[in-house]
Each structure stands twice: as structure tokens, then as C-alpha cells.
N, C-alpha and C positions, 0 to 999 in steps of 0.2 A: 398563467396557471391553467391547467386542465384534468382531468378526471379518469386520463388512462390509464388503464392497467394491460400490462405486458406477459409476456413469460414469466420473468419478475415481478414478482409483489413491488411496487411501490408507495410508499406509504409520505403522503401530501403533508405539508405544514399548512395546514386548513384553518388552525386554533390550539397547534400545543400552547400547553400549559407549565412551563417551570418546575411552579409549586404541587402543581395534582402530581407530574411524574416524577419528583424527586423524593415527595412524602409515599406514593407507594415504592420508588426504589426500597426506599429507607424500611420498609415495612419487609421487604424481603431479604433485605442483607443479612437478615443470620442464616435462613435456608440456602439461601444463593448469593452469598457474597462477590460484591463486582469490583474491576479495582480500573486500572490505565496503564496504558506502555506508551512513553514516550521518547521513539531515537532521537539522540540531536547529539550534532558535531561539538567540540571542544568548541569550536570561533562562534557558536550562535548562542551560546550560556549568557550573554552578558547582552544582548539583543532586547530591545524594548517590547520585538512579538512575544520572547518566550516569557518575558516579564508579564504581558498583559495574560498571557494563558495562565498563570502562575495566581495573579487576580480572581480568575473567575473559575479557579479553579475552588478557591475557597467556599465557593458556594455551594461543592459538589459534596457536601456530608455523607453522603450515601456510599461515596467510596470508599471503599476497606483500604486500600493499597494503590498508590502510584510508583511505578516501577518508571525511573530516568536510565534508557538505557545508552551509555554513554562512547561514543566514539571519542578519543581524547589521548594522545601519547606525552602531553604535558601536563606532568602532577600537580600546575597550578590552574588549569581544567577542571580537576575532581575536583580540586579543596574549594575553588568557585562555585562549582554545584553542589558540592555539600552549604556552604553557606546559603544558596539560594533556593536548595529544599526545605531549609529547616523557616521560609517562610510560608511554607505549606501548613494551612490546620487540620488536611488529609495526612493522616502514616505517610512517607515517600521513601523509599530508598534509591539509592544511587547504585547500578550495576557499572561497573568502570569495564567495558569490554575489553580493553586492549589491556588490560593490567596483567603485569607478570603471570601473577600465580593464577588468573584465570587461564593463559597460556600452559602455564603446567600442570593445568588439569584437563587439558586437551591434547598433551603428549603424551598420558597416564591411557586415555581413550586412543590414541593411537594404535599403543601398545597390545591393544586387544584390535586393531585389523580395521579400526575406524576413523581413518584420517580427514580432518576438518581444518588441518592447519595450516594450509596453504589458502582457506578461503577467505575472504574479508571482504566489507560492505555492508549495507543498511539492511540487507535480508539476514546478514550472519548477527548481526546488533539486536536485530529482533527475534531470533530465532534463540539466540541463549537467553533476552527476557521470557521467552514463552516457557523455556522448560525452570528459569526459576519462579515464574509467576503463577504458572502450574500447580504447585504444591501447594498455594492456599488458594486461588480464588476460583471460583464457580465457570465464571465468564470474565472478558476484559475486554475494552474498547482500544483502539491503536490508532495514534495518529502523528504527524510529526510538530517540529517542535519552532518550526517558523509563519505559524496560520497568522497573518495580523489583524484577519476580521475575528479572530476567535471569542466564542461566547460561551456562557456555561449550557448553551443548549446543545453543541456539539457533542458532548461524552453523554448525556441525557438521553439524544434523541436516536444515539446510537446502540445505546446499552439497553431501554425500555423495552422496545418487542423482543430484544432476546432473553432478557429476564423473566417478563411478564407470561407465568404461566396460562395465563388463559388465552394467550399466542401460540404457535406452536415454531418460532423460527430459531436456527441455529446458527446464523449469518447474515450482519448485516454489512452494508455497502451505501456511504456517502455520495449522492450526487449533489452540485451545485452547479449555478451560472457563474463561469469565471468570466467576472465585467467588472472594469472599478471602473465607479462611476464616480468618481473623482478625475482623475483624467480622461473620463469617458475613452475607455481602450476593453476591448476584448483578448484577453490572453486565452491558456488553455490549449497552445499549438501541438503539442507534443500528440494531445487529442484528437485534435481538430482537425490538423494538419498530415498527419501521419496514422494512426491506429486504428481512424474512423474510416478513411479511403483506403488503408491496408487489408480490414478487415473483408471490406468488400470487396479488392481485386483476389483476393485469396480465395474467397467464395466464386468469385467469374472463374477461376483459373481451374480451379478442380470441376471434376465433371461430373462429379455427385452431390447432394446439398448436405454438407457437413452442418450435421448436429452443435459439434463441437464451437464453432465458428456463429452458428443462432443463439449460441447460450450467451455470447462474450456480446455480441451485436444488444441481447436484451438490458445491457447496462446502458445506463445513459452517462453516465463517466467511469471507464470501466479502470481508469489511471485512478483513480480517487487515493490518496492512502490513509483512508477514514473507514474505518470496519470495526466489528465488534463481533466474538466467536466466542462456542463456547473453547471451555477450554482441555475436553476431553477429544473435542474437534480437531482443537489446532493440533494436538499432539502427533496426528495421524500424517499431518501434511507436509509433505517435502516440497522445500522453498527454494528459493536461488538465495545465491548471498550477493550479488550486485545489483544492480537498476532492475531487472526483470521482476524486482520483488510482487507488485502488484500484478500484474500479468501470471505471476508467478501461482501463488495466494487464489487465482478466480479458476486457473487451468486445475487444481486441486481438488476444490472442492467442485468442479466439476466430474472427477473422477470418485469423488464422494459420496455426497449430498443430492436429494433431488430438488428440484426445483421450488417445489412447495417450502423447503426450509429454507431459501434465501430471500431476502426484501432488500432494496434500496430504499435510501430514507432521507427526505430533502434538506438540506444544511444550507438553502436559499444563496444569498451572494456571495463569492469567496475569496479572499486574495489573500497571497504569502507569496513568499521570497520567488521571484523570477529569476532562473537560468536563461544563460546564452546562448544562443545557438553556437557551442564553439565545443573542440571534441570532447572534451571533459565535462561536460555540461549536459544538452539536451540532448546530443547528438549519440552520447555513450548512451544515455538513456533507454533510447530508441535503441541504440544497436544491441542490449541486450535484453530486453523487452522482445522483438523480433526473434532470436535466440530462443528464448522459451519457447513463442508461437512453435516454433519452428519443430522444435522439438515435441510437444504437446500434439503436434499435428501430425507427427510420425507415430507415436503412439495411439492415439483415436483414430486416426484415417489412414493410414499405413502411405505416409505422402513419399513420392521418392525425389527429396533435395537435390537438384544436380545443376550445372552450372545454364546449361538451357531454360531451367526451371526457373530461375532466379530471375534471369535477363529479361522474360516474358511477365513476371511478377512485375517487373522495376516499370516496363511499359504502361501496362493498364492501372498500375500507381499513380501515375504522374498523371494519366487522363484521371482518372477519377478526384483527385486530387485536385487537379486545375477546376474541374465541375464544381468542389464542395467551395473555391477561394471566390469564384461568381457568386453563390449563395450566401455566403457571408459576408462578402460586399453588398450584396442588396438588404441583407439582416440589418446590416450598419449604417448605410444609408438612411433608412427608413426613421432610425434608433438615434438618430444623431449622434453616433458614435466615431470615435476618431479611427480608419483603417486604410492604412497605408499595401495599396497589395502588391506593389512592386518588394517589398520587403514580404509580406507573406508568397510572391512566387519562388521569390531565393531562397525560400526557408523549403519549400518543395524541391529545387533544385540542390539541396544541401542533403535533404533527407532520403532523396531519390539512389543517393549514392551507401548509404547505409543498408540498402537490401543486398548490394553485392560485398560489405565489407559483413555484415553480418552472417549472410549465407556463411561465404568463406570460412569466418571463426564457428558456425556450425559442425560444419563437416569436417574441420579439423578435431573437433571436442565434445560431440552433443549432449554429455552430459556434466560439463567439466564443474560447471557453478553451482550444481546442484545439492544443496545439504542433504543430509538420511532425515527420515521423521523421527521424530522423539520417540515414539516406542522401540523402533530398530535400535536407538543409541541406547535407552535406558536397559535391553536387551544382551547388547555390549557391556555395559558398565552398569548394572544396578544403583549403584547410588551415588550417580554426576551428577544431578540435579542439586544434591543434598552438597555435593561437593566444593561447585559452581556458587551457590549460595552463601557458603561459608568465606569464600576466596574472596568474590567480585565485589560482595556489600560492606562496609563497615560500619561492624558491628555496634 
């Protein structure tokens, strides 16, 4: 535990209190009504995590609306999570994303020059709860739907500084120590291993000190997918629809917001569902996570991607990478922590090869993933939200 403060606000679990910030939530839900968006796959509905979140969500009264947004191409999927919203004593509805007629009210928005239908992913899952969540709540917290340490401090301690006017932020951001200590193992790779050393060969590499790249450095887990916005905010922001979603979501409101209206906010120890290093897994992750960077940094810093560029990136990765796998063997050590680093160097030599597959699908598409923000579409189609709303939820 320590007392810094960054570029980033961060804001300590010193002595929250539950009860203090749920009774003034509750005191401002009629001016600022806050609700939840939670994506989760059809196969994780029936999961004892999303059960326990389900639990402790009961305690959340303060919430207006839990929006389930639902990735699922089997109708026993939905009727699953219909069953297991309705043990919710929060409002909940179920957005079914993949459902028909929300489909054909994204060919309707075609039709007017704004095509989304080729996109799909946990960005695109959230990105049609945003514009139906939009319409009633103030603000909303997001998080996914496989957390197993989940408590009811997580959607509290995410939602409180951005509701509480006598704050003034308009984005918050989740850090934690990903450590169970239960098996005594440090997870967290995707971070650790990759985004924390990429960030900083990307800054060695350019020969100016990008702005852009100190803002993303000032997260202390800049992967988190635990945030709370308002939601005249989110409207504005154009997301990816695949893995890049968080990366996606920080490069945004970077082009947004200033600094003083973002805070991180500690959610202490943390574990849910591990991916495998294998392509569809962490490794996708990474390759389009990098993708954004990549793109994000043509934009801010006018960077020029070329295949010299990459091969010089991929080198001072892997040293700096190697440096960060020393340090965290000696963290573990110290820690009595179980860390195997023959296994965390293969995961550098695995990742090492995603900056040259990533480039690649850069340069072939650099904006291919990327959604329009809500007000560009509701600009196209005035009333898809209202549309969307009527389709996805049942009634």
C-alpha cells in the first residue's frame, strides 16, 4: 500500500465503506441514476463466477438498471439468462446481441451508409449496450461477467467518484494485484508481459516523448475491463469491436478528456477466468490490443508503421521484456510466490511474434475494427437506439 499519486488520480482503499457509499449512491439515484453493463458469452451464464456476481449484486440497490449484454447464438442461452436475471432484486434486462431482429436493425442503419455488420466482439456487445443504456441512466459501470473474487464493492467503488458531485470525474478505471493467493501464482501476463514492456519500447523507439504513450503508462493496469463513464461521454467514443476493446476505451478518452477528469480506483486482489496463451485466446488479444496502439499512434504522433519499424519494435520488446521477467522473479521470490519463468520466457517468445502479425494486419486495415461513436450513428438513424431497445430486450 502507498500514497502516490500520478498523472492519474488514484483513489486508495484506505477505509471504503459499503454502507456510507451505497446510502449516498441511493441519495442521488433520482438526479443521477447509475445502472451496470455486463458482456458475457452464452457458455459463462451458467458459471458459479457469474452466479456469485449475481449474489452480491443484490446488495447493489442503488442501481437503477443492469443491462446483461449478451453474446449467445443459442436461444437456450437467452432463456438461461432470462431465468437467471430474474434472480436479480436490481431491474435487469437481457440485450441478446446476436438476435435476429437486432441484426435487422443494423441493415436498416446500413441502408443509410453506416455499416456495422460485418463487425462482431466484446467491443461490439458493449457498444449496442451503451447506446441502449444511454437512454435512461446518468452514468454506468462495465465489467465482465467471469470476476470470481467479485464483491459488491466492485460496481460501488467504481460508480461513487463519478457520481458524487462534489468530485468532479468523468471516468473511472479498475486497478488491482492479479495474485491468488490460493495457489500462490501471479497472473496478469497479457499486462505484465506484453503491454507494460511494449509501452516502453514504443516510447525508446520514437525519438520524441509521446504524450500519448505517458497518458497509457499512468494506469497501473491499463487492461482492466472495470470502468465506470458517464454516459453522455461514452456516446462520443469510438471503440473497437474485438480484443482491443480496453486499449481501445483509454486511447479515446485520451482524445477527449483531460486528465483531471480520469481516476483509477483500487479493487485490491483479483481473479477470473484465465486464457491460454494459444491464438484465440491471449495471444488474439494482444494482436489486437497492438492494432489500436498502433493505430492511435498514427493519429497522435503521426508514427510511420513499416515493416523496419516493427522488426526494431519486436527487438527492444523482448529486451525489455526479458528485464521486466527478472523483476518479477525476484517480486516472487521475496513473496513466496509460485513462478515458473521458463514458462513466462515462452510466453515473451510467443508474444514477441504478435508485433510482426499485428503490424501486418495494421497495414493491411488500420481502421477495419473500429465502430463510429454514437452520435455519428444516431446522426445516421435518429431513432436506433429506441429501435435497438425494442428488438434486443424482451419485453
Amino acid at each position: 500500500m502507498d500514497l502516490e499519486q500520478k498523472k492519474i488520480t488514484r483513489i486508495h482503499d484506505f477505509d471504503m465503506n459499503f454502507d456510507r457509499m451505497k446510502s449516498r449512491l441511493n441519495d442521488l439515484s433520482v438526479k443521477y441514476p447509475s445502472g451496470l453493463i455486463i458482456p458475457i458469452k452464452g457458455s459463462d451464464i451458467e458459471s458459479p463466477a457469474f452466479k456469485k456476481i449475481i449474489t452480491e449484486l443484490n446488495k447493489c440497490d442503488y442501481l437503477k438498471k443492469i443491462f446483461i449484454a449478451l453474446s449467445a447464438t443459442d436461444p437456450k442461452n437467452y432463456e438461461d439468462a432470462l431465468v437467471l436475471s430474474r434472480q436479480l432484486k436490481v431491474p435487469c434486462q437481457i440485450i441478446w446481441c446476436n438476435k435476429p431482429e437486432v441484426e435487422a436493425v443494423l441493415k436498416e442503419l446500413r441502408k443509410k451508409g453506416l455499416d456495422v455488420t460485418k463487425l462482431s466482439g466484446k467491443g461490439k456487445d458493449v457498444w449496442l449496450a451503451i447506446g441502449i443504456a444511454s437512454l435512461e441512466l446518468y452514468a454506468f459501470a462495465l465489467h465482465d461477467g467471469d470476476i470470481i473474487s467479485y464483491s459488491k464493492m466492485v460496481p460501488t467503488k467504481l460508480l461513487y467518484p463519478v457520481i458524487e458531485p462534489k468530485l468532479d470525474f468523468f471516468f473511472a478505471k479498475g486497478y488491482y494485484a492479479r495474485v491468488n493467493m490460493g495457489n500462490r501464482k501471479m497472473y496478469g501476463r497479457l499486462y505484465r508481459l506484453f503491454i507494460n514492456p511494449l509501452l516502453e519500447a514504443l516510447q525508446e523507439k520514437l525519438l520524441w516523448r509521446s504524450e500519448f504513450l505517458r497518458y497509457l503508462q499512468s494506469f497501473s493496469y491499463p487492461l482492466s475491463g472495470e470502468v465506470a463513464i458517464y454516459s453522455d461521454l461514452a456516446l462520443n467514443l469510438r471503440i473497437p469491436s474485438d480484443w482491443g476493446f480496453e486499449i481501445g476505451m483509454l486511447s479515446e478518452l485520451f482524445r477527449s478528456v483531460s486528465y483531471k477528469r480520469v481516476f483509477e480506483v483500487d479493487l485490491g486482489f483479483y481473479e477470473h477466468k484465465h486464457k491460454e496463451m494459444i491464438k484465440n485466446e491471449l495471444l488474439k488479444t494482444a494482436e489486437d490490443s497492438l492494432v489500436t496502439l498502433l493505430r492511435t499512434l498514427t493519429e497522435t504522433d503521426a508514427i510511420d508503421v513499416s515493416e523496419p519499424f516493427l522488426l526494431g519494435l519486436q527487438v527492444l520488446y523482448r529486451r525489455i521484456a526479458q528485464d521486466k521477467i527478472r523483476q518479477y522473479s525476484a517480486d516472487a521470490l521475496c513473496s513466496n510466490l509460485n513462478f515458473d519463468r521458463h514458462e513466462e520466457e515462452t510466453s515473451v517468445d510467443s508474444l514477441s511474434q504478435v508485433i510482426i502479425s499485428a503490424g501486418k494486419s495494421y497495414l493491411r486495415n488500420p481502421v477495419g475494427a473500429q465502430l463510429p461513436d454514437w452520435i455519428r450513428t444516431i446522426s445516421a438513424m435518429p431513432n436506433i437506439r429506441e429501435k435497438l431497445r425494442e428488438k434486443a430486450i424482451e419485453q
